[in-house]
Each structure stands twice: as structure tokens, then as C-alpha cells.
C-alpha positions as MATLAB code, in Angstrom:
seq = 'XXXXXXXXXXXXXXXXXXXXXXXXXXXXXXXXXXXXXXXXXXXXXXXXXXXXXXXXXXXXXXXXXXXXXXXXXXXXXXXXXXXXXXXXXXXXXXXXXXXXXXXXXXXXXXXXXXXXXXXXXXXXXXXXXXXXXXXXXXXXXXXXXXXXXXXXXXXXXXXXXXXXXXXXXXXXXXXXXXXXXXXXXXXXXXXXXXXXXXXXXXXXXXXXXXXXXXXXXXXXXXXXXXXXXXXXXXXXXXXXXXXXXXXXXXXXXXXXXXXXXXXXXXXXXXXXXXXXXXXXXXXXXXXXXXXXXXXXXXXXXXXXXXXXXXXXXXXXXXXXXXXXXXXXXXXXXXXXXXXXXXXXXXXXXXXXXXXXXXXXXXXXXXXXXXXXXXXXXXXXXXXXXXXXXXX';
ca = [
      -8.457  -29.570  -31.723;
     -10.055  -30.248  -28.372;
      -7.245  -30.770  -26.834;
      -5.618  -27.858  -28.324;
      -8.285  -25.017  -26.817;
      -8.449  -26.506  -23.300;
      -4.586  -25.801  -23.275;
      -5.166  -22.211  -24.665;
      -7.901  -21.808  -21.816;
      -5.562  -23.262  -19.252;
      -2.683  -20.777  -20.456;
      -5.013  -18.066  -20.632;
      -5.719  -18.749  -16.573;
      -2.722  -18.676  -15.782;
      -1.661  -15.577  -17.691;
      -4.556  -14.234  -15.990;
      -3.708  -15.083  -12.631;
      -0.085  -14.523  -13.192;
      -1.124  -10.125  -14.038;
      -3.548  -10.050  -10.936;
      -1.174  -11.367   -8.588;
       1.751   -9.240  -10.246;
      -0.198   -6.302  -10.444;
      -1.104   -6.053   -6.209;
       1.894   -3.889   -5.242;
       4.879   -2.219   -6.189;
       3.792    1.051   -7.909;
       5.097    2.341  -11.348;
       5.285    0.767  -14.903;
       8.264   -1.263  -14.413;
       9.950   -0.974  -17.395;
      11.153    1.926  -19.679;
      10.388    0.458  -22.699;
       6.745    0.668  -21.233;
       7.861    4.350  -20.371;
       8.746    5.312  -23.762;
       5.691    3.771  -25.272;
       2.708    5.584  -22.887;
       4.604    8.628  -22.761;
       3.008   11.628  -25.361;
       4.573   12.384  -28.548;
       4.304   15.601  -29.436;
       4.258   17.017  -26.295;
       4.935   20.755  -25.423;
       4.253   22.137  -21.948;
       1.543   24.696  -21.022;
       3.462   26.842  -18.880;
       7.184   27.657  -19.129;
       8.843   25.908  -15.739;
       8.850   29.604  -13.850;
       5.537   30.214  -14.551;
       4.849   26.875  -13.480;
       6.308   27.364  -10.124;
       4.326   30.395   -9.614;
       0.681   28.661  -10.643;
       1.765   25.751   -8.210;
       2.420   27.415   -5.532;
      -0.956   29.097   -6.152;
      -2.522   25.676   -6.434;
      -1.026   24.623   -2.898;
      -2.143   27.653   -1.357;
      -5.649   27.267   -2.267;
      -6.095   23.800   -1.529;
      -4.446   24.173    1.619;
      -7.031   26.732    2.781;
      -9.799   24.541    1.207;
      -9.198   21.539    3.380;
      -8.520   23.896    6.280;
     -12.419   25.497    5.537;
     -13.865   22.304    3.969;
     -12.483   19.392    6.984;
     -11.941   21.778   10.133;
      -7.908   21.331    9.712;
      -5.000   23.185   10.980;
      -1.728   22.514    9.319;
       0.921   21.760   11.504;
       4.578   20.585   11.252;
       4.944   16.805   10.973;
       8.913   14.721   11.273;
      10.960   13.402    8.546;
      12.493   11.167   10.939;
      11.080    8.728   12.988;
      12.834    5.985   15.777;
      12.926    2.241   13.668;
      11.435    0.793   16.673;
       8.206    3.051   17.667;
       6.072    1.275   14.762;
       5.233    4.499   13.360;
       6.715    4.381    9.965;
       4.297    4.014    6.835;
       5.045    0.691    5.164;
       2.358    1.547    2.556;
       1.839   -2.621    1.809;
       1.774   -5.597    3.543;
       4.210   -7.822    1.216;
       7.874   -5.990    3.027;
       8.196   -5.422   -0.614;
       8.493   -1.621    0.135;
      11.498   -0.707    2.807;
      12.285    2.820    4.552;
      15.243    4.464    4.425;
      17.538    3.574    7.915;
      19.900    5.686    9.425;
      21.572    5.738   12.982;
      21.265    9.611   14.845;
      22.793   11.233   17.377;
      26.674   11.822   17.617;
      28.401   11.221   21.365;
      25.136    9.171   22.277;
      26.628    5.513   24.137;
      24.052    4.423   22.188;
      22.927    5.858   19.012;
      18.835    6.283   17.915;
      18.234    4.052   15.483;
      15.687    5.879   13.040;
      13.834    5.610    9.929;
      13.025    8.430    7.364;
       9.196    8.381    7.046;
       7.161    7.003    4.136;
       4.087    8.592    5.011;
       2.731   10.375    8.301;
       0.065    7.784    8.397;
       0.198    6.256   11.828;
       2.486    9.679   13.329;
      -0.875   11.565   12.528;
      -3.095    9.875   14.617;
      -1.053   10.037   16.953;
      -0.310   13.384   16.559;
      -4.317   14.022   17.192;
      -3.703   13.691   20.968;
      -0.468   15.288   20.947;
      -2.232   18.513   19.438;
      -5.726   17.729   21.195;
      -7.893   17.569   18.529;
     -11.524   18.039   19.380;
     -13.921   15.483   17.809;
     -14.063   17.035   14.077;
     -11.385   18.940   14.357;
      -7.787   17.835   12.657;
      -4.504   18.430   11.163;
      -3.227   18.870    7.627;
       0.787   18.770    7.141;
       3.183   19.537    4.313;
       4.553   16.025    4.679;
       8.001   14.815    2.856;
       9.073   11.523    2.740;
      11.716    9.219    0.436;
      10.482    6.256   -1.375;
      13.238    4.645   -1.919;
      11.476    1.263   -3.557;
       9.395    2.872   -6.473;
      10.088    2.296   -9.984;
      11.025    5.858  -11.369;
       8.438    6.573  -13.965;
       6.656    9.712  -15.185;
       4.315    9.856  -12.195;
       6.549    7.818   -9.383;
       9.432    9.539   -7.636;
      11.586    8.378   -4.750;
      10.927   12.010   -3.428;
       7.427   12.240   -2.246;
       5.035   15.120   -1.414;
       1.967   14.973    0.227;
      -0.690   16.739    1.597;
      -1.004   14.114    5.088;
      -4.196   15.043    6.860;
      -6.045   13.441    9.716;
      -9.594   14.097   11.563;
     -10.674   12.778   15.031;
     -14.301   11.363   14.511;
     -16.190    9.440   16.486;
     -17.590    5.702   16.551;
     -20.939    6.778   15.168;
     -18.943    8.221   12.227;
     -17.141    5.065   11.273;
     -19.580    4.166    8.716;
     -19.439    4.465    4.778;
     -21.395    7.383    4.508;
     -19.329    9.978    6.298;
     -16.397    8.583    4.388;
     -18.120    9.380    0.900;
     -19.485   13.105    2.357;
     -15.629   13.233    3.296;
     -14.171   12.321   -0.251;
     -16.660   14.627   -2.106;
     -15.748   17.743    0.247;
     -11.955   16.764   -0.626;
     -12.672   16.476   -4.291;
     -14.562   20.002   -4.080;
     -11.207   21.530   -3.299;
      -9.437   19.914   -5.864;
     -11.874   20.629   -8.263;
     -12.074   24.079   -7.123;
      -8.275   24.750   -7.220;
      -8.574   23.495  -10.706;
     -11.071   26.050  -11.957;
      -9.212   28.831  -10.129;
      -5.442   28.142  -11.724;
      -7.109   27.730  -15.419;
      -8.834   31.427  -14.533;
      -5.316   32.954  -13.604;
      -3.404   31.102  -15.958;
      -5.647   31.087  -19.480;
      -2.491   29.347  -20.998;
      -4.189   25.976  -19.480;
      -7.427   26.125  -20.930;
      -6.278   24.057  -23.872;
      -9.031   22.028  -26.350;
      -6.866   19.271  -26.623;
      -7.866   18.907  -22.709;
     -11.500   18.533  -21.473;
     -12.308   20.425  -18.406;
     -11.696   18.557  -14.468;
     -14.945   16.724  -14.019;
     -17.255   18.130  -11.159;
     -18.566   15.298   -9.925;
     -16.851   12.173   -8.537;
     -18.392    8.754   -9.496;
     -17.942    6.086   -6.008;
     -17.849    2.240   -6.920;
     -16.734   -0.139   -4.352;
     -13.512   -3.256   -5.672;
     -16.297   -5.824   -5.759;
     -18.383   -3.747   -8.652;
     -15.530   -3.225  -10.296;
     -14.272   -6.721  -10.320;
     -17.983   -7.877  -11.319;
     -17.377   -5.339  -14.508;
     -14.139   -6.183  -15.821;
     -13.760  -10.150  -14.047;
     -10.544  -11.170  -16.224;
      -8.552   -8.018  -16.271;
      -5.726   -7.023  -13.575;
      -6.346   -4.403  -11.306;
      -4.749   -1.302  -12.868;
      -6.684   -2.318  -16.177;
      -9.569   -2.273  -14.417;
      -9.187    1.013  -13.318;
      -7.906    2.385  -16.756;
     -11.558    0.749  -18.403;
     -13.709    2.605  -15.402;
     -11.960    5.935  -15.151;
     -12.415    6.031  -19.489;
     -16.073    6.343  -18.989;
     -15.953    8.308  -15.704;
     -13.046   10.531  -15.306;
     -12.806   10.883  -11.522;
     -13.854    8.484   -8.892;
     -13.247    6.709   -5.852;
     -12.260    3.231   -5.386;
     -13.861    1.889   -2.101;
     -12.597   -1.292   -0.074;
      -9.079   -1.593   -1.195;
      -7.547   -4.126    0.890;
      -9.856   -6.702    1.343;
      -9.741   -9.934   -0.733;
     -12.063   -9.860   -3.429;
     -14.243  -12.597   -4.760;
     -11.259  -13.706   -7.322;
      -9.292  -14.585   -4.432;
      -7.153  -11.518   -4.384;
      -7.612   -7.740   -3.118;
      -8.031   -5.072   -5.586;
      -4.501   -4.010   -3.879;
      -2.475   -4.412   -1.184;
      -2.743   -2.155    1.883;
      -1.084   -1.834    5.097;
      -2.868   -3.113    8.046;
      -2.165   -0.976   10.336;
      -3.942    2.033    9.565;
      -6.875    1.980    7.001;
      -9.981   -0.227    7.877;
     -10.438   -2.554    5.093;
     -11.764   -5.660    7.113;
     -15.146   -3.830    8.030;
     -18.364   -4.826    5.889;
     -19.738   -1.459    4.593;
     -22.590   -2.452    2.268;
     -24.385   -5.037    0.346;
     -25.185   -4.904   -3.434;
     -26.949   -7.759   -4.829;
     -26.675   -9.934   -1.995;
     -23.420   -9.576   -2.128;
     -21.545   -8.597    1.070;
     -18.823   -5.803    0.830;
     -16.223   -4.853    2.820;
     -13.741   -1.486    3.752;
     -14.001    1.619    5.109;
     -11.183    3.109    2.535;
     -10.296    4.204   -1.250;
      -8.463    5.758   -3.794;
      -9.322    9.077   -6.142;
      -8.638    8.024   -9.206;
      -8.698   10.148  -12.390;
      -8.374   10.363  -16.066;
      -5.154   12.232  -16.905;
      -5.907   13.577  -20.548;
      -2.262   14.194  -20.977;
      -0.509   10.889  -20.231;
      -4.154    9.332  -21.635;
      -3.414    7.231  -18.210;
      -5.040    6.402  -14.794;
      -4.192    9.028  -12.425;
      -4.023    8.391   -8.641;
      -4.428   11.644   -6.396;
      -5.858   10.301   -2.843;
      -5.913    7.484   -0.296;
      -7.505    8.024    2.375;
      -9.639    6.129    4.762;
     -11.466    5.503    8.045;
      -9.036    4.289   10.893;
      -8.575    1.048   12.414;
      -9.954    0.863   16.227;
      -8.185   -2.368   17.961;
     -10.633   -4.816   17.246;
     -10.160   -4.542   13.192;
      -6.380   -3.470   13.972;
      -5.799   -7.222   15.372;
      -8.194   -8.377   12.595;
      -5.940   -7.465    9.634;
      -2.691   -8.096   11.410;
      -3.782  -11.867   11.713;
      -4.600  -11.507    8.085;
      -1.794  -10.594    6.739;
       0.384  -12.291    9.359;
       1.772   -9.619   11.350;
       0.815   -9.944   14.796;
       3.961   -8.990   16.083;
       3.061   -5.826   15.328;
       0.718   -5.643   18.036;
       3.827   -5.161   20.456;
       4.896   -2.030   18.786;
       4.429    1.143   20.773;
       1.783    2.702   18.262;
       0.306   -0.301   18.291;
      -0.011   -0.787   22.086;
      -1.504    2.683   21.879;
      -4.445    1.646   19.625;
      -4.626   -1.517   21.855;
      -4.906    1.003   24.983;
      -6.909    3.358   23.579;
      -4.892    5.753   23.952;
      -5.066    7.552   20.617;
      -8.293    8.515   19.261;
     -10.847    7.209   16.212;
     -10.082    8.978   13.086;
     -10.312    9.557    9.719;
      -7.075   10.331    7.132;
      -5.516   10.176    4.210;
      -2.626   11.848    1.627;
      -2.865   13.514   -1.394;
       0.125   13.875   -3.696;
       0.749   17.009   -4.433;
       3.222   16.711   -7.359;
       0.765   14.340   -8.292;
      -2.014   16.664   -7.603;
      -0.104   19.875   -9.584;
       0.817   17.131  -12.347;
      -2.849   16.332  -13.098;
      -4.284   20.340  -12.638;
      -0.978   21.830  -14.482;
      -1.899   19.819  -17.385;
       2.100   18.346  -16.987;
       3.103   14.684  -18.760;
       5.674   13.907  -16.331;
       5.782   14.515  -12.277;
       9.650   15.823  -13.052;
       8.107   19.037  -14.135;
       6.441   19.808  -11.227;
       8.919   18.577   -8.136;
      12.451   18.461   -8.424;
      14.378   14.915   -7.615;
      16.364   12.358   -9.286;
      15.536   10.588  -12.697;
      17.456    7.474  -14.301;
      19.524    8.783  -17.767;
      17.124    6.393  -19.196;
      14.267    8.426  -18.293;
      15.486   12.008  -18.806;
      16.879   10.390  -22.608;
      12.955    9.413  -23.228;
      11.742   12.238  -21.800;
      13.891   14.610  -23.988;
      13.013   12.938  -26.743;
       9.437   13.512  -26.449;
      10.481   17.452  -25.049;
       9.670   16.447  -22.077;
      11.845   18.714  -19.540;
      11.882   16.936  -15.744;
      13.809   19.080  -13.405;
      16.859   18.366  -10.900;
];
């Protein structure tokens, strides 16, 4: 009988160990079975898809101007292309798990430019600060597009993405935990804010199956969250906290956690995740990064709207490369720049705005509010449920 319960326990480990490790990287619910089952029944949409477009666009608008008033930003154009060899591509882990698009440019060249379509404007936008000399607390916001071409395709993962890419030059002084949280909570003001605004013009959305977007945004740090719910994979973890408090942000993602793993993989390159930031019964805690995380009462799912995060400076840059085992890195030419100070300290991050519109439009799929390409899989599940993605 003995015998019998240590080999349950053992199993159970493993299982255990098996979902954290599984559950580090590589977005989306990764199968459609899994799809089909968190999907709504029942569903019928708010808005019709035209009047959709039109409260979107109303949405973008606002929060545009809100992070513009709210984080001193200008918006400014940003690439879709980028040269393979400049290190400046967003390779949003650290696993190579996740792979840009490649291309070769320019016809009649001897030699043609061997380039990359972007994942993110991560790394380009600190850059960029210099290029578009950025006073200290001043910065840029862009309409950034990118292709994804790795993600599962689920209801809130597309291999077309949208973001709202902004970065702010800051300086040393400001590298501390405390300007990142006043940072987050002016973001989430704007959200919030474009929230209350499209349910005013659009009284369609103010729905009692749906509670109203929660004003204030709860901060934990990985480590808490891991002390709360020590057996259970990350995204689990997330889905328990975000059921009690329906927005908040997930600080020190990166970093390995007391279980042995990080509460996620993250690049090393750009967000500082190696930094301690605080102790909590005596209990040292490290990062200078998050995620917003929300409680999407249509899906009945975790929602992720933001990562953002305080910038590497060279020291913590060469920190996390040896880390994760990417030193090479260091010979890149955005790299050398860091290395050379040549770029300045900053703060950034993206928000998704398909993600963003899905979550404020009250929509159960991301297809309704961005137009890309869905597996017949999907699009057969999704009209099922009258679910209507677009194309």
C-alpha cells in the first residue's frame, strides 16, 4: 500500500514538473480540442463587425492620445523589416523556439540584404531613442506590425501581430521598482479609461452578463505567486490569481524562481529580469519587468494585454546573456551599442492591440477584431459556437 502511494507521489512530481517546464514558452493552447472546449457556447457578439470597426478605431485613438498625455510620447513610424545581422530583431524567448520570418532584399544588389521581418520593435526602439533624441522622459509610441510566424493559432494568438511598441528614456535613478509600478498604473489608467469611454458611446457593451473593467490594478511579484499556488504550472497560476483580482501585473518574469524554473521565459536582451527589486519575508526578489494580466469575462480565461519593462544597461545585459548562454550576442551591433553606451537607459514595453480591443470590445475570439489567417479547424469551431473571425 506503501509502496503503492510513494509511486503515486513520485508520478505526481513528475507530472508536475513535466507542466512547469512545458508551460515556459510557446504561447497559445496547443491543441484545438482544447480550443473547442474553452471557447463560449452560446456566444453572440455585441457589436455587428462594422460597428465594431468604428468603436475600435475609437478605442485606438483614445489610447493613443492617453499614452501620448499620460508617458510624454510621440508616435512615430517604426520598420517592418530589419537586416538578419544587426541583432535588432525581437526573439521574444530565450529557448530559439520562436524564429522570424527571413527574406533576402534588394534586386540588382552584387550582394543582396539579408533581412528579417520584425517580431517586436523591442531593441529597434531603444535605439530609435537616439535616433529621434529623446530627452530624459520623453519617448516614442509606434503602430508596430510584425508576423509571428511560430504561435499556435488560437482565439487570442495570431501570426499577425499588432502592437502598441512604446519606449521612454529614463535615467539611472529611475531604474528602480517603483517608477516601474507608477509607470504600469498610468498605462492601465488609459486602458481603463478607453474602456469607460467606448461602453459610453457604444451602450450595446454594457452587458450584465459582463462586470465592469476593474479600476485598480493589483501588483504581485513571480515569487508570491509561486509561494500561493507552489504545485500548479505557470498559466494556472495566473488563471487562480487573476479569478480573485481581475487585473494585475506580474513582476520579475524571467528570473528563475525558487522551484527551479522562471515564471516564463524572456529574452535577454532587452527587459531587466536579473536585478533584485525587493525583499518580502526575507526572501530576496528579483526583475525590473511584468505582464498585465486580466480576467476576460467572455472567454472566462487569463487575458494578457502588456509587457513591458525597465531596460537592460550592459552590466545586467552580459548578466543574462551568460545565463541563458548567449554571449555571442554581445558581438551584435545593438549589442555593441549597449556595451558602448551608445544608446540610452530606458523604459518599454507593447501592448496588443487586437488583444487590447478583444478584451474592451467584449469579443471571444481576436479574429473579430484584426483580420489574418485562421486554420479550417478553427473557423469550423468557431462557427459552430457563431463565432465570426474575419479574413
Amino acid at each position: 500500500m506503501m509502496q503503492n502511494i510513494v509511486k503515486l507521489a513520485f508520478s505526481q512530481t513528475i507530472k508536475t514538473m513535466y507542466e512547469k517546464k512545458s508551460d515556459l514558452a510557446g504561447p497559445g493552447i496547443s491543441t484545438y480540442e482544447e480550443v473547442n472546449k474553452v471557447l463560449p457556447d452560446n456566444y453572440s457578439a455585441l457589436l455587428t463587425p462594422l460597428k465594431r470597426m468604428e468603436a475600435l478605431y475609437l478605442v485606438k485613438e483614445y489610447i493613443e492620445k492617453g499614452l501620448a498625455d499620460e508617458l510624454n510620447l510621440q508616435m512615430v513610424q517604426v520598420p517592418l523589416i530589419v537586416r538578419k545581422d544587426s541583432g535588432v530583431n525581437d526573439y521574444l524567448d530565450r529557448d530559439g523556439s520562436r524564429t522570424p520570418v527571413d527574406f533576402p532584399a534588394g534586386l540588382g544588389l552584387d550582394k543582396r540584404i539579408e533581412t528579417q521581418v520584425v517580431q517586436a520593435a523591442t531593441k529597434w526602439k531603444r535605439m530609435a531613442l537616439a535616433q529621434f533624441d529623446c530627452a530624459v522622459g520623453q519617448g516614442i509610441n509606434t503602430d508596430m506590425r510584425a508576423i509571428r510566424k511560430d504561435y499556435f493559432l488560437d482565439h487570442d494568438h495570431s501570426a499577425y501581430v499588432d502592437q502598441w511598441d512604446w519606449e521612454k528614456r529614463i535615467t539611472a535613478e529611475d531604474r528602480t521598482l517603483d517608477y516601474l509600478k507608477d509607470t504600469v498604473k498610468k498605462l492601465w489608467k488609459v486602458i481603463y479609461g478607453a474602456g469607460m469611454m467606448i461602453k459610453e458611446k457604444f451602450p450595446e457593451l454594457n452587458d450584465d452578463r459582463y462586470p465592469d473593467f476593474p479600476e485598480e490594478l493589483k501588483f504581485f511579484h513571480a515569487e508570491e505567486i509561486l509561494d500561493m499556488y507552489p504545485d500548479l504550472p505557470r498559466k494556472e497560476r495566473e488563471t487562480k490569481l487573476i479569478k480573485e483580482y481581475p487585473a494585475v501585473f506580474i513582476i520579475g518574469i524571467g528570473w528563475v524562481l525558487e522551484d527551479g524554473y522562471p515564471h516564463e521565459m524572456r529574452a535577454a536582451d532587452y527587459d531587466d529580469w536579473v536585478t533584485p527589486s525587493v525583499t518580502k519575508n526575507g526572501k530576496q526578489m528579483h526583475g525590473l519587468n511584468g505582464d498585465i494580466l486580466v480576467w476576460n469575462p467572455v472567454t472566462q480565461r487569463r487575458h494578457e494585454l502588456s509587457s513591458m519593462g525597465v531596460r537592460v544597461t550592459k552590466d545586467t545585459l552580459k548578466t543574462q546573456l551568460k545565463l541563458s548562454g548567449q554571449l555571442d550576442f554581445l558581438d551584435l551591433p545593438y549589442h555593441q551599442a549597449i556595451l558602448n553606451d551608445e544608446i540610452p537607459l530606458s523604459i518599454g514595453g507593447g501592448i496588443g492591440q487586437a488583444r487590447t480591443y478583444m478584451y474592451l470590445l467584449r469579443t471571444a475570439h481576436l479574429g473579430e477584431v484584426t483580420v489574418s489567417i485562421w486554420p479550417d479547424e478553427l473557423k469550423k469551431i468557431c462557427a459552430e459556437k457563431n463565432i465570426h473571425v474575419l479574413e
